[in-house]
N, C-alpha and C positions, 0 to 999 in steps of 0.2 A: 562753389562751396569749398573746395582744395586751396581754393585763394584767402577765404577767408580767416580758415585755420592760423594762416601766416602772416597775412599783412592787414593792414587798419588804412583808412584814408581818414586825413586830417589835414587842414591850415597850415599852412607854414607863414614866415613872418610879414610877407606880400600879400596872403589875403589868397593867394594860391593851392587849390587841393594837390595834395600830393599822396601817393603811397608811399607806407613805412614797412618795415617787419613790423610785425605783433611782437611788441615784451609784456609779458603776463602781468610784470610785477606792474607797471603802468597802464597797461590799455587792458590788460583782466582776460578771460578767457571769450570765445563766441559764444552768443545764445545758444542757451541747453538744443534747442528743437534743430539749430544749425552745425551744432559741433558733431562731425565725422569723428564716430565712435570704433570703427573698426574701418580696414583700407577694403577689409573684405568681404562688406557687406555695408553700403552708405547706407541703407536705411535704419541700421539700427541704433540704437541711442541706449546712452544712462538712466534709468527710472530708481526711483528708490522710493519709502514708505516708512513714515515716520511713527505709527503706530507700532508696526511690525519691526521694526529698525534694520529692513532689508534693502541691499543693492543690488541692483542687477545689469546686464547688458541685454539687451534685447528687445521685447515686443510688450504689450498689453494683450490681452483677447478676456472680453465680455460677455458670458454665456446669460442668454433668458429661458425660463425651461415652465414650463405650467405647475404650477401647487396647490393638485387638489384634496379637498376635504379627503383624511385616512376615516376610511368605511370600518369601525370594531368589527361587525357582525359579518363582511365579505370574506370570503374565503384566500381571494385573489385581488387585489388590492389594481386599480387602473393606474400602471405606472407614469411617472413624471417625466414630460418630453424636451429636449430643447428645441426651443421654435427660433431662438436667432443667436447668430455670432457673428460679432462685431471683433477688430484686429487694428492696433492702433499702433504708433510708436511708444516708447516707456515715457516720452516726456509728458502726453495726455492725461490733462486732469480728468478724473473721472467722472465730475461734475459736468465737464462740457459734454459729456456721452449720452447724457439724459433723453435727450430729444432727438438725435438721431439715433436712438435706436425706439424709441416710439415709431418717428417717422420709416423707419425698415419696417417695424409690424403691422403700421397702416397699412403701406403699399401691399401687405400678403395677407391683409384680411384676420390680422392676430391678433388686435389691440386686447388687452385683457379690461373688466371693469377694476381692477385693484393693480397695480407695482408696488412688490416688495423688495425695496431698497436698504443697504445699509448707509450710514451716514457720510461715506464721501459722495454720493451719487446727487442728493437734490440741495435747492433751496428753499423760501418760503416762494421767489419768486416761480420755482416751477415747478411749484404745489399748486400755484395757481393756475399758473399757463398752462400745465398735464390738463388740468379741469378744463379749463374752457376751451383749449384746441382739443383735448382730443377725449376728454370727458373720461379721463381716467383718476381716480384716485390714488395716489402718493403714499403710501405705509412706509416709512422712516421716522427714525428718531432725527427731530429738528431739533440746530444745534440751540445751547440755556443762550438765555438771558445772559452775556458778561459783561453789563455794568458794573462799575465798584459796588452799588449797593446789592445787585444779585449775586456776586461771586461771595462778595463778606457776611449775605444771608443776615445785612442787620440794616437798618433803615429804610426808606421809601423808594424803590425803584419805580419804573414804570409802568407798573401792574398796577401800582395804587393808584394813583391817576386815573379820572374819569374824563374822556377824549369823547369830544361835543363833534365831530366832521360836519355836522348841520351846519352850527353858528363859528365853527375855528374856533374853539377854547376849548384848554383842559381846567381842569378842576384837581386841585392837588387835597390830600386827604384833611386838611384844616382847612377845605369849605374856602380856600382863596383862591379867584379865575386869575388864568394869563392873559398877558396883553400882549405877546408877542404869535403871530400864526403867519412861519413865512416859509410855502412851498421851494424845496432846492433840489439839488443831486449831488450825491455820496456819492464818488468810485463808480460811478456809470447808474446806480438804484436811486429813481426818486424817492423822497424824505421831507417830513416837513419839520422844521425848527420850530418849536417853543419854547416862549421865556416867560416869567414872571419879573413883574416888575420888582428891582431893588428893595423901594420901599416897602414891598410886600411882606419881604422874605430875612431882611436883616432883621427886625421886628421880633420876628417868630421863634416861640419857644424850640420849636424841632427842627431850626434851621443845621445840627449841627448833624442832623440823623437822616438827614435830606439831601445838604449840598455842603462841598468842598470848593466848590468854582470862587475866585480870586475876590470876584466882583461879586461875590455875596449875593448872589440869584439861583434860580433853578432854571438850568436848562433842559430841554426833552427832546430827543429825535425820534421821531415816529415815522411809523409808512403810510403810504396813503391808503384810505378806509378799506379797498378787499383786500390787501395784505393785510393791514394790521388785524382784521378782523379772524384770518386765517390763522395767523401768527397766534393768537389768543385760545382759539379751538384745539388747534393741533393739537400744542404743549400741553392744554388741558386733557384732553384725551392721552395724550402719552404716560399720562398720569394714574389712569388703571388699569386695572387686572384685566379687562376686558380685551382692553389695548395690547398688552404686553402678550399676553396670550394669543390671540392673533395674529402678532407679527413672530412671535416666535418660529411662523411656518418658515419665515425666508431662512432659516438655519439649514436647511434643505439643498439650496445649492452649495454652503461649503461639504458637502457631500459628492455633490455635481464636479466641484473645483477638484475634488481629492480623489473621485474615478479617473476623471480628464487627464490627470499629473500621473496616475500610477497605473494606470490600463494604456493608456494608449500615448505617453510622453509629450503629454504638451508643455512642458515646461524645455523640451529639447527643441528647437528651430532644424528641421531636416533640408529646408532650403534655406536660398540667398533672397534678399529682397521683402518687401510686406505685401505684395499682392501674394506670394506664392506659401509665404507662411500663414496667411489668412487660408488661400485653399488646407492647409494640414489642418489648421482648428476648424474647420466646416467638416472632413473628413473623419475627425475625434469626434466631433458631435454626432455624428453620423452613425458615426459606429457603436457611441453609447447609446442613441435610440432603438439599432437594432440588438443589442443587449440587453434592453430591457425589454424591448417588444417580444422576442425570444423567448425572455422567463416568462413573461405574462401568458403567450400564447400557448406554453408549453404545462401551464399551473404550476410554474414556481413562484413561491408567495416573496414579494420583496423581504429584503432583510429588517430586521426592525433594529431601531436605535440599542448597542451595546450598553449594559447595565455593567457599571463596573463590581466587585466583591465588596469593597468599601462601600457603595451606596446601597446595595442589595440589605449590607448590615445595618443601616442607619435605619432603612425603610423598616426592617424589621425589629429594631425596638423602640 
């Protein structure tokens, strides 16, 4: 890894490998997961977060904690535990974390019926696979629709489309079948290509609120039928009150995140290495369970979400 830092193997004009130094400016820097981030700790890496617009040197750690129904009428409220933590390098998408830390709560007998996820965590694809391996349901916001017709919110996206998987045809909303039904793979995701024929579609009065494509058609990619059929629910569900309420509960562990970082220093690494900084967030988690088990067992009632003055006055006129 010390070697990679500095030198590249390439061709020379015989057809011969040879090693060079690394010039940045020409062969670029090492893969994020490879580039030796400090001399004084190889494991650690650059992570950063494009929502939050943070950088960092260091580590990832994943906390899963139970979120149950708040009892009005209890006195004493059954405090929220963390059942797993997970400890990764900073280059790890969050996405790929999904299913091995499913597979952690397997092996300890913790699988919950519901995950509440925020949106870097799933796909639709395991929205599906949570379900059928391990029969959990998936609570995230799945990411819109960003065709050009869903982002501009003006013509026919693919929601209008009536998708026949029995017979391979869709039906576009002027009542015209396609002739085109050809299963492929996107980026590693099966997908099936639809096209309407030409002649269909240059014809057509709404061709100009439909399609932009060169060759004057509609094309569609779809997924195949328990995705797509997922992909249609979800969104639709994420669409009420119902929903939104519901998942409001996962706002809970940034609570979890904000004890972790300011009782017991997780955001500081007290060791070298990721197995040994994995032991320190097992020992946070630890000790925030026995903080809470503590107040519970002692009747002190958890704290309840702060009301700011500003919203106390709005509530009140």
């Amino acid at each position: 890894m010390v070697l990679l830092q500095n030198y590249v193997r390439e061709q020379d004009e015989h057809g011969r490998e040879v090693v060079k130094r690394r010039e940045s400016t020409v062969d670029g820097l090492p893969p994020g997961r490879q580039r030796i981030a400090s001399p004084y700790d190889t494991d650690v890496r650059w992570g950063a977060t494009r929502a939050a617009g943070k950088v960092w040197h260091g580590y990832k750690v994943h906390f899963s904690e139970t979120c149950n129904d708040p009892d009005p009428t209890a006195d004493n409220e059954l405090p929220n535990l963390i059942t797993n933590v997970m400890t990764t390098d900073a280059t790890v998408n969050d996405s790929v974390m999904t299913t091995p830390i499913h597979e952690r709560l397997d092996q300890r007998g913790l699988l919950p019926d519901e995950h509440y996820l925020d949106s870097g965590y799933p796909s639709i694809d395991l929205v599906v696979a949570s379900a059928a391996r391990f029969g959990i349901t998936l609570v995230t916001p799945l990411r819109a629709n960003n065709s050009i017709q869903a982002r501009a919110a003006d013509g026919f996206d693919s929601t209008a489309f009536t998708i026949d998987f029995d017979n391979q045809q869709a039906t576009c909303p002027q009542g015209q079948s396609s002739t085109v039904w050809s299963p492929t793979t996107n980026r590693g995701s099966d997908v099936i290509v639809v096209q309407f024929a030409r002649s269909t579609c240059q014809p057509c009065p709404m061709r100009q609120q439909c399609t932009t494509d060169r060759t004057g058609r509609r094309k569609l990619t779809i997924r195949p039928r328990q995705v797509h059929e997922a992909i249609h629910q979800v969104r639709t569900e994420q669409q009420t009150q119902a929903w939104q309420a519901k998942y409001a509960r996962r706002a809970g562990v940034e609570g979890t995140i904000s004890q972790a970082v300011n009782v017991t220093g997780t955001r500081h690494a007290r060791y070298r290495g990721l197995d040994k900084t994995h032991l320190q967030n097992v020992f946070s988690a630890v000790a925030i369970n026995l903080i809470r088990l503590t107040a519970y067992w002692n009747d002190n009632p958890l704290e309840r979400t702060r009301t700011s003055h500003l919203a106390r006055l709005t509530q009140a006129a």
